[in-house]
N, C-alpha and C positions, 0 to 999 in steps of 0.2 A: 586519445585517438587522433593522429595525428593527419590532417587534411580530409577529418571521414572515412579516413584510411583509401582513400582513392588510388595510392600503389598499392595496395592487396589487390585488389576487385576489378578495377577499372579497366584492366590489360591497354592503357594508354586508347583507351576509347574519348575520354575525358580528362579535360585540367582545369584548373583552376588559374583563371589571368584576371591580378590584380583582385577585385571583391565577387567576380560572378566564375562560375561553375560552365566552361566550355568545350562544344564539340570537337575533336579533333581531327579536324578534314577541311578540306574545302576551303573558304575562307573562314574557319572556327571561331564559327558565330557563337553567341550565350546562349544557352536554356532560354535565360530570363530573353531574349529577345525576339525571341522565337514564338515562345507563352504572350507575349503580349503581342507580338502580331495576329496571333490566332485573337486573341481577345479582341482585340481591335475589332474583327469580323462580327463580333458579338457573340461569343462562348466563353460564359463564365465559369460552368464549374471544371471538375477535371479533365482532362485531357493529357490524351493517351497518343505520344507520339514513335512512330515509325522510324526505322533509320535504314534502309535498305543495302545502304553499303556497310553495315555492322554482318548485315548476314553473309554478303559476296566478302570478307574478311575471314570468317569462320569458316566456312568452305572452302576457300582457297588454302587457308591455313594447316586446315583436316587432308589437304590431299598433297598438299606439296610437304606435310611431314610428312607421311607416307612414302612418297617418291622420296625422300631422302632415303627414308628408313629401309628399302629397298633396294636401292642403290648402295647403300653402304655393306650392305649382309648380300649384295649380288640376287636376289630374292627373284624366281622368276616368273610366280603369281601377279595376276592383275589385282589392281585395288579398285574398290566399289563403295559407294555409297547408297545410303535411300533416306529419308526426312520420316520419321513417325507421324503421321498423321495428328496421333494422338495429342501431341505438345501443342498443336494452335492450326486449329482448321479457317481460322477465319482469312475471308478473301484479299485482304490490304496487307496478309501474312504473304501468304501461299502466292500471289500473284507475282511480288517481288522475290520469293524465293525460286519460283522458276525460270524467270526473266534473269539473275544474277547468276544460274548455275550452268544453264545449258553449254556452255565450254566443258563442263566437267561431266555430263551424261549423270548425273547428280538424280535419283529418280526419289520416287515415295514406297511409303510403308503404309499397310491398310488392314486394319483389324473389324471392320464392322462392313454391311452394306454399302452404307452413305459414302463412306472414307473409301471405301474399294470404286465407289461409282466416280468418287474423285479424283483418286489417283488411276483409273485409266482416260478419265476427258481429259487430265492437264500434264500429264507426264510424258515427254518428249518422245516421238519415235526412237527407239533402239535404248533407252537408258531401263533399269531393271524398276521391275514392281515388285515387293515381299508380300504376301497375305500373309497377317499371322492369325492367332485367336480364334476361336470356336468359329465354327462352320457347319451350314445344312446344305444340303440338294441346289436350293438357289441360288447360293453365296459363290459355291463351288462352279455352277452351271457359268456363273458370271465372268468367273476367270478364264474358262473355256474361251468364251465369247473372246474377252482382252486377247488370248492369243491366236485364236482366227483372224481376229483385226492386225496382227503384226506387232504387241506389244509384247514387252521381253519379261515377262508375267514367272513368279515361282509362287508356288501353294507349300505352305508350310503345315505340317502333319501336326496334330497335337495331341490326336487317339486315334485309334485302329480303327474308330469306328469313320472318324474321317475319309481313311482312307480306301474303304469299304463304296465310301459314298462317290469317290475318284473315280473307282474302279467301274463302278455302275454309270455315271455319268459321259466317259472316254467312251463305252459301248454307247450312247446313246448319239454322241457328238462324232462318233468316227466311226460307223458303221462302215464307209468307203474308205477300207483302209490302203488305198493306193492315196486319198484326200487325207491321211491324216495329220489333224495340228492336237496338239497337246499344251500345256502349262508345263514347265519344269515343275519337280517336283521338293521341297526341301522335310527333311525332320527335324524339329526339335527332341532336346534327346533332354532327360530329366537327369543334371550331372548331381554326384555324388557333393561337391563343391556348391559352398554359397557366398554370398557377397554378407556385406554388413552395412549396420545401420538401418535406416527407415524402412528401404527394400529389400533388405537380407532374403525375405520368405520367396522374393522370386527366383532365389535356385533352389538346391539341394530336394533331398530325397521327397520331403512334402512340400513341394511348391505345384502351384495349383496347375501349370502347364510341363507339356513335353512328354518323349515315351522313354520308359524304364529300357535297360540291356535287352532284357526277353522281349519286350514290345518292340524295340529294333530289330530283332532277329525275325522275329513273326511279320512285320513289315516287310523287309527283306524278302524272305518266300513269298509273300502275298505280291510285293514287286516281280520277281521273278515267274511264276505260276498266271501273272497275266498281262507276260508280255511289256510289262512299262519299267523294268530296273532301266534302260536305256532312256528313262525321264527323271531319273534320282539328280541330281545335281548339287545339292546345298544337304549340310551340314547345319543346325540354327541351334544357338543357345543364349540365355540371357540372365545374369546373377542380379539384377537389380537397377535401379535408377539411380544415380547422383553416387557413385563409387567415392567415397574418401579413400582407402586404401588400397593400391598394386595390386600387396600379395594376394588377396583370394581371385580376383584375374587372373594371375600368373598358374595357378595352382586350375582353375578352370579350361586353361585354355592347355595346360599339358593333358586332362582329362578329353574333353572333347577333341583333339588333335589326335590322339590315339584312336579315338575311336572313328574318327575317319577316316585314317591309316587302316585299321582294320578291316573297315568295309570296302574300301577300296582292292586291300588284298584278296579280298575275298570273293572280288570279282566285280563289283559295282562300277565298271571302267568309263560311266558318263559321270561321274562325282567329282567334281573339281572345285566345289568352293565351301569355304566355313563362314560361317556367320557370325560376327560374334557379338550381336545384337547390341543396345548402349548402353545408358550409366556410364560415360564419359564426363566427368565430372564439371564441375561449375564452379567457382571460388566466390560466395558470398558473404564472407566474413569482412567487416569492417574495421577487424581487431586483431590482431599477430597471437594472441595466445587461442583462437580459437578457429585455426585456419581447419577450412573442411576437407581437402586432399593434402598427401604424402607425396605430392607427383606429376610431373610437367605432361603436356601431349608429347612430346620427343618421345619420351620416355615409355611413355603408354606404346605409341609406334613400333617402337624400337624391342618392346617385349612382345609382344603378339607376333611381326616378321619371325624373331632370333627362335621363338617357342614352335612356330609352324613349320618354320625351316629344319631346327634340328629336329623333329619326331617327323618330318616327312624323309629323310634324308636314315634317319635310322633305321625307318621301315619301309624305304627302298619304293616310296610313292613320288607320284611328281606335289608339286609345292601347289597347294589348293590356291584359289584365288579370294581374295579377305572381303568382307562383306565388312561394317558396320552402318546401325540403327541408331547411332549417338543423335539426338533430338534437342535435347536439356543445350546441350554445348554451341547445335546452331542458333536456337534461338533466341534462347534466355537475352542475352545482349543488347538485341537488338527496339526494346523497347523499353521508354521512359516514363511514370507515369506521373503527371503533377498537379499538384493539389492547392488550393489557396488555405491558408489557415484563419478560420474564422473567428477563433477569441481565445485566449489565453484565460482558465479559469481560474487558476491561483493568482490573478493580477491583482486581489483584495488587500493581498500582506504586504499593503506601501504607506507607508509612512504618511502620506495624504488621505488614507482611510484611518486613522485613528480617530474617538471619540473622546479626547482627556476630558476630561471635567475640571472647575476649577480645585477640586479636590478630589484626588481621586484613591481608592482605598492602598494602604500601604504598599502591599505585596508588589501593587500595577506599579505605582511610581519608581519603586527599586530594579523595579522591568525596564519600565525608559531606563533610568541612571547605568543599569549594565549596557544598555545597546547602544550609549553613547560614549560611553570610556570604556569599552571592550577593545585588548590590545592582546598583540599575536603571546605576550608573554603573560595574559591572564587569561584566554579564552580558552583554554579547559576549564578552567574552574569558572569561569562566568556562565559557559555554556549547562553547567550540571548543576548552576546554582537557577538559574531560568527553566531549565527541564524541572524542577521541581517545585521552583514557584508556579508553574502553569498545575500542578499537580493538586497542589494546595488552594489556588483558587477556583479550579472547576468543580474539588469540593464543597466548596463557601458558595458557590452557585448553585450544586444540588440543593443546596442547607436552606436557599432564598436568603443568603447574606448581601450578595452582589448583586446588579443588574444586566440583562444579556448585552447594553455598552461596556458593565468592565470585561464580560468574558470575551467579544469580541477586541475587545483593545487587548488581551490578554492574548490571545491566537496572533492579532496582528506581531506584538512585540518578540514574544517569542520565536516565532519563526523568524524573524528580522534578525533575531540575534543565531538562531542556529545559523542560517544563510552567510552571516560575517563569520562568526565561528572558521564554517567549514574550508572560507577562501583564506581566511589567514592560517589554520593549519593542513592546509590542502598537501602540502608535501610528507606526512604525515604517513597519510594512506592506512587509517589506521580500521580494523573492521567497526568499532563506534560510529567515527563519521560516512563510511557505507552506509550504515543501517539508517541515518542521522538524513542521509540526504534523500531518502524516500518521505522524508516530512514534509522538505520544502520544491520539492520536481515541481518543475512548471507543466502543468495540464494543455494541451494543444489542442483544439478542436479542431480538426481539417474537413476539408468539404470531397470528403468519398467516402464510399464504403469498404470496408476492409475485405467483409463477405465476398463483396463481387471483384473488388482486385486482388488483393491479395489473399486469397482462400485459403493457401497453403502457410498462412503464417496462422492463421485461424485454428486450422486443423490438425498440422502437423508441426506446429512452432519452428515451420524453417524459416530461417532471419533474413532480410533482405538489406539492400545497401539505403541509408534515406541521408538526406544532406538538402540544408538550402541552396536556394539558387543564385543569392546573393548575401551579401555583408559578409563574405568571407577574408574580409580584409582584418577584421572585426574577432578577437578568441570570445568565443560563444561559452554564456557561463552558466546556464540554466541547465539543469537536469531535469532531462523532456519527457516526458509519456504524451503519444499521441491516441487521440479518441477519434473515431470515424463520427460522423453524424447519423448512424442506425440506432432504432432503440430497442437497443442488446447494450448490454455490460461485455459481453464477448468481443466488442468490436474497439479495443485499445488493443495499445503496442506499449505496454509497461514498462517504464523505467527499468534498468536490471542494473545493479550492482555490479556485475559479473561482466557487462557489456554494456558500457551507459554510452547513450546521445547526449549530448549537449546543445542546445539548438539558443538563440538572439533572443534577448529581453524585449521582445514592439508592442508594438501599440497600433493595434489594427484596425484602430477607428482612424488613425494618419495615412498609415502606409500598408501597403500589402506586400504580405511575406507569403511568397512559395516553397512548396516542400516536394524534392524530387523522389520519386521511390524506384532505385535501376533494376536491370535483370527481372523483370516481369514478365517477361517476350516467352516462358516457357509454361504450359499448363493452366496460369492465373487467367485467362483469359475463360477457356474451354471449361473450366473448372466455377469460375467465378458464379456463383447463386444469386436472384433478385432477393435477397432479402431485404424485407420490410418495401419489397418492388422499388428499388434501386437499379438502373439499367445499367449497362456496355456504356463507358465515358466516349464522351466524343473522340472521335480518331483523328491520324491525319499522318500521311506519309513526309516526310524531310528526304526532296532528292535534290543531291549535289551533282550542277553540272559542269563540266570540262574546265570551264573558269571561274572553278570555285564556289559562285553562289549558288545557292540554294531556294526552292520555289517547294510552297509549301500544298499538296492535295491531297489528291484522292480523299477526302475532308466526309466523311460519316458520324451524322450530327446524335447523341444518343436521344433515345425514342422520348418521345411525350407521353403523358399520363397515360393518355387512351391509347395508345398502340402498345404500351405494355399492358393494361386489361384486356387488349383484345389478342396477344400472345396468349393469357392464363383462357381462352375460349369465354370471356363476359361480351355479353352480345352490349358492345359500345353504341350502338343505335339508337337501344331501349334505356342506356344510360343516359345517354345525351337529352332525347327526350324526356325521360321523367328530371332531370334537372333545369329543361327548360321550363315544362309546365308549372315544378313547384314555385320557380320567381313569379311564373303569368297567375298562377292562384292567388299569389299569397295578399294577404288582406292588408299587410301592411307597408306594402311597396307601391309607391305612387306611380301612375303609367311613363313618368321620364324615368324614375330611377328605376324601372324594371329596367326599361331600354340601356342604361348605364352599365345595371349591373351584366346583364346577359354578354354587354362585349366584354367585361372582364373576366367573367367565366371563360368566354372561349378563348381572350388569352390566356389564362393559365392552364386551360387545359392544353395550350399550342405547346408547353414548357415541359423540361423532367424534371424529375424529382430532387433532382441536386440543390443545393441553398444556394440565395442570391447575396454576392456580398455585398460590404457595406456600400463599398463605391458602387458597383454594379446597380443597386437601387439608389442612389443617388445622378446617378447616371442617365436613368430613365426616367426618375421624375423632371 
């Protein structure tokens, strides 16, 4: 993996100068410089930073392919965007992402109550709002609202019964119909076409949203019969999240284009736009053989124009104007999350952990004697001669021949010699030493929860980019499994053969080593669980200004013990108190050391759950 594979993924967001891992902007500053100035403030465990000009990147990028792609194919449709709510509601998000777009009338997408209340308070006069997903009487009443007030508001249909609920609501909102405002109206249409991969199920025939040909037609009449087809506007469909391949887009968007060619001909002459919701894909792979898209954004651009163009042009309509929901694509980028690592478990099988004895049983000393004249042109055969002498002596161990000293100096020697082994014939590549190098992976303990940031690797084994922050000056020679500090067994990032980390031999009681984990910016946030009541890591925006430096805020510290009990509804009052009475009861706490202990209680109850590291409590003694 050659630099973390930082040309796959990074899209020149990030490089590496000289040993540290650096921003590419501004005066491109390090990670590591940045993490330690936050530390400096006193935040030790993870943190989770912001890049605000990652996002005004991707949206500039998402609209001026476009404007190419358009320009090139003479295209006479307008292009539109909207941000999914869904991908990352939180305010140090959303704040920067609408401060960075308003050139580009860049609006929001809104699937729920909360999400619809927020994309009409923050979404800019005049730029579009999408509702998609299930709706009642109130949800629907609300958009009403949005478009009373002047916001450029569309309701997407999902079942007739929705639109039932339109229909009854517009009478109730527009009785003065010389006074009336409305919401545009869009459909999703449930296409014959599906995407693939983890979200395939959101197209085709049984996907859990949109309306059937007949549920379009009967929409249609129901449009027409009262008076609102002069509110149809949008065309909406969606094959999935995180698209690796083209083709089933390509093949979706001839289906849906047709069919709003269709309606158009058929007389629906307020309809002028398609939607063609996201799954614009995201390139997470760290490793060339397992890249997750077939296909650039040009490309993407350039098929959607040439597709709408030719089937509006054949069936004699004007060129709809293109909506996309791509969500994954603006945000993913734009955050960092980094972690300190707390102890290396495998750090036992060193050579300074041996117990020889002045005698020590044969098998063990023939163990030293290979791990020390092991040479690239016997280490096959040394290595399958030590795999079996470990075989033979944890027998002798069952039997009570040896003592758990030889079986431990037996583990140590062993592994020592697989770990020589596999560097001198590392060129090899053979599936043996695959298998060979799950014996001796160095175990990483990092100070986060996997649950609460990274959920989606948890859940859905999607891979993310992880790399230190520094010694990359340094070929990193350990085969890494990282472990979260939950206690869950679910909360490691396994070694894979197939896709190995490699990560620095330290020593974490000297020096601290951080570990970056990129592309989090999308869903891990919104998604991320307390488990084991683990919170939101500490935040904090990274804005660069006009000369380059950068000034580090909007700083939201994650919560302390009792604000996250008092999130689960535990009345913390009654906690508080019965932890102070039992120190004033207790019979054997003298009246200074109650007083002692009660202020150390409530500093630790001031703190989250995250571990202190070693310097960190060195620090503050």
């Amino acid at each position: 993996m050659k630099q973390f594979g930082l040309d796959i993924w990074a899209d020149d967001n990030f490089f590496i100068n000289n040993d540290t891992v650096n921003v590419n902007y501004g005066s491109r500053p390090s990670l590591l410089q940045i993490t330690q100035e936050i530390r400096e403030r006193g935040y030790k465990g993870p943190l989770l930073l912001r890049f605000p000009h990652l996002i005004s990147k991707q949206i500039h990028t998402l609209f001026d392919t476009f404007t190419q792609a358009k320009k090139a194919f003479g295209y006479r449709g307008n292009f539109h965007a909207v941000f999914p709510l869904k991908v990352n509601q939180f305010p140090n998000f959303i704040h920067a992402l609408i401060d960075v777009s308003r050139d580009y009338h860049y609006g929001l997408e809104a699937g729920s109550k909360a999400e619809l209340i927020l994309a009409i308070s923050k979404t800019p006069p005049g730029a579009p709002i999408t509702v998609n997903g299930f709706k009642d009487k109130e949800m629907i009443s609300l958009c009403f609202i949005a478009a009373k007030t002047g916001h450029n508001i569309t309701v997407t249909i999902e079942g007739l019964g929705e639109l039932e609920t339109i229909i009854q609501v517009d009478r109730e909102f527009n009785s003065d119909q010389e006074r009336s405002v409305a919401p545009k109206i869009g459909m999703r249409v449930r296409l014959h076409s599906a995407g693939t991969g983890t979200w395939a199920k959101s197209g085709g025939y049984s996907s859990k949203f949109g309306l059937t040909s007949t549920e379009l037609l009967e929409a249609y009449e129901m449009l027409t019969q009262n008076a609102l087809l002069d509110r149809l506007w949008m065309i909406h469909f969606h094959i999935g999240s995180q698209m690796g391949d083209i083709a089933p887009l390509k093949k979706a968007l001839r289906e849906a284009g047709n069919i709003y060619a269709e309606l158009k001909k058929r007389g629906a002459d307020s309809l002028g736009a398609i939607n063609i919701g996201g799954g614009l894909a995201v390139e997470y792979s760290q490793h060339d053989s397992s890249m997750e898209r077939n296909y650039s954004l040009r490309e993407f651009a350039n098929d959607v124009v040439y597709l709408m163009q030719e089937i509006s042009r054949s069936k004699g309509v004007a060129e709809p104007d293109i909506f996309t929901e791509s969500g994954r694509y603006i945000a993913a980028s734009h955050s960092v999350l980094i972690a300190p690592v707390l102890e290396l478990f495998s750090q036992e099988y060193h050579q300074k952990a041996l117990r020889l004895k002045a005698e020590n049983p044969p098998l063990i000393q023939e163990l030293y004697d290979l791990l020390h004249t092991i040479s690239r042109k016997n280490a096959r055969e040394y290595l399958h001669d030590a795999l079996d002498h470990m075989e033979s002596l944890l027998t002798l161990f069952d039997l009570g021949y040896i003592d758990l000293e030889d079986r431990s100096n037996t583990e140590i020697l062993v592994n020592l010699i697989v770990k020589k082994a596999i560097s001198l014939l590392k060129n090899e590549g053979s599936d043996e030493l695959k298998r060979l190098q799950d014996r001796i992976q160095e175990r990483y303990l990092v100070n986060f929860s996997l649950f609460q940031s990274l959920p989606d690797f948890w859940g859905l084994a999607q891979q993310f980019p992880v790399m230190p922050l520094d010694r990359l000056d340094e070929k990193p020679s350990n085969p890494a499994s990282i472990w979260d500090i939950t206690c869950d067994s679910d909360g490691e990032m396994a070694f894979s053969r197939d896709l190995p980390l490699y990560l620095h031999d330290i020593d974490v009681g000297k020096e601290e080593y951080f570990l970056a984990f990129f592309l989090t910016g999308a869903y891990q946030e919104v998604l991320g669980m307390q488990h084991n009541l683990f919170t939101h890591p500490t935040e904090c925006v990274i804005r660069f200004k006009e000369d380059g430096t950068y000034s580090i805020g909007s700083l939201i510290e994650a919560q302390n013990l009792m604000d996250v009990l008092d999130d689960l509804d535990y009345d913390t009052a009654l906690i508080d108190k019965t932890l102070k009475q039992q120190i004033e009861e207790s019979l054997f706490i003298s009246k200074e050391e109650k007083e002692e202990l009660l202020g150390k209680l409530y500093l630790y109850l001031s703190e989250n759950s995250y571990l202190k590291t070693i310097q960190a409590i060195s620090e503050n003694n």
